[in-house]
N, C-alpha and C positions, 0 to 999 in steps of 0.2 A: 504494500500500500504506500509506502513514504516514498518509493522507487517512483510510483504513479505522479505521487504531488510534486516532485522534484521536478520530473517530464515536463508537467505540464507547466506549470509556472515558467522552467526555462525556456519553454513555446513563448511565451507572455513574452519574457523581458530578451530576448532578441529579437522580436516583431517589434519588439517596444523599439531596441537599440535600433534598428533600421531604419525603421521610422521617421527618428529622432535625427540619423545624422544625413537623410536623405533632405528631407524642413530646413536641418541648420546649414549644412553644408554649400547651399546656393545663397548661400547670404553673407557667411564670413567666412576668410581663409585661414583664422587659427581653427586649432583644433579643439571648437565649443562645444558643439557634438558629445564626443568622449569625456571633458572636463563635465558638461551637464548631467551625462547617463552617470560617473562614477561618482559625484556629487549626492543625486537622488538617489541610488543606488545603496550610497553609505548611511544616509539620512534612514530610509526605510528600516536597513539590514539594524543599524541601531536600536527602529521602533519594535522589532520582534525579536531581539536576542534574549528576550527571559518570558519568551511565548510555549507555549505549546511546541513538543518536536513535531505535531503535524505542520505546525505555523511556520514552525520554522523551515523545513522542509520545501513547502508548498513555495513560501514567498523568502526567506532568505537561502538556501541552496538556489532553490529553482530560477526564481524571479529573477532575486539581485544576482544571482550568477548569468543570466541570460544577459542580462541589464548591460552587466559593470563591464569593463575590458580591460585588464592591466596590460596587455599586450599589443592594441590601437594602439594606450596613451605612448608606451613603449616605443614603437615604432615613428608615432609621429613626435614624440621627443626626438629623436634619432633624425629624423628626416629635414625639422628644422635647423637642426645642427647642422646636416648636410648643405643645406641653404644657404648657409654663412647668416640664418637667425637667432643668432648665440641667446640674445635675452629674450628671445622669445618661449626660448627651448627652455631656457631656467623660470623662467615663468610661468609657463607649464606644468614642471616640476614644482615647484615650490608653492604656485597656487592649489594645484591638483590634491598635492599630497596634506596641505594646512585645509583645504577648505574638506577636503574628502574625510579626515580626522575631528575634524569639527563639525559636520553634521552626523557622524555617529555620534559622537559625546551629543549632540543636542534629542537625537532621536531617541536616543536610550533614557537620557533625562528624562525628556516630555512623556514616555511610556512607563515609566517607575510612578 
């Protein structure tokens, strides 16, 4: 059964990431996309970390794993590098990783 919720949520949250950087991606050339899905993605995964392991299964394995992408942000860290966009690429990073850290702490808070 947790195998099932896992499925299907990760159906959810890469429909969702597509979506998302299909909308963002005709409008700006950072990579807001991936900054927004692993954003939301943390914010969520924070609001059901002392859920149910259905819950958590369903919407943080499944969802925010469908969701989030360490490996886009990865890549397109890397990519701007290659561009010769040094502070863009550390901006990236550094906003990614504080803001991503900071809407778990807030999700987990507002859910306690």
């Amino acid at each position: 059964m947790i195998v099932a919720l896992v499925f299907v949520g990760a159906a959810v949250g890469a429909a969702l990431r597509y979506v998302t950087a299909r909308l963002v991606r005709r409008t700006f050339p950072f990579p807001w996309a991936t900054f927004a899905v692993n954003v939301v993605g943390s914010f969520v995964l924070g609001c059901v970390a002392g859920a149910s392991p259905e819950l958590r299964a369903l919407v943080g394995a499944g969802l925010c794993g469908g969701l989030t992408t360490y490996s886009t942000f990865s890549f397109e860290t890397l990519r701007l590098t290659e561009l010769g966009r040094h502070g863009q690429a550390f901006a990236n990073v550094a906003a990614g990783l504080t803001a991503g850290l900071a809407a778990a702490a807030l999700g987990y808070a507002l859910s306690r």
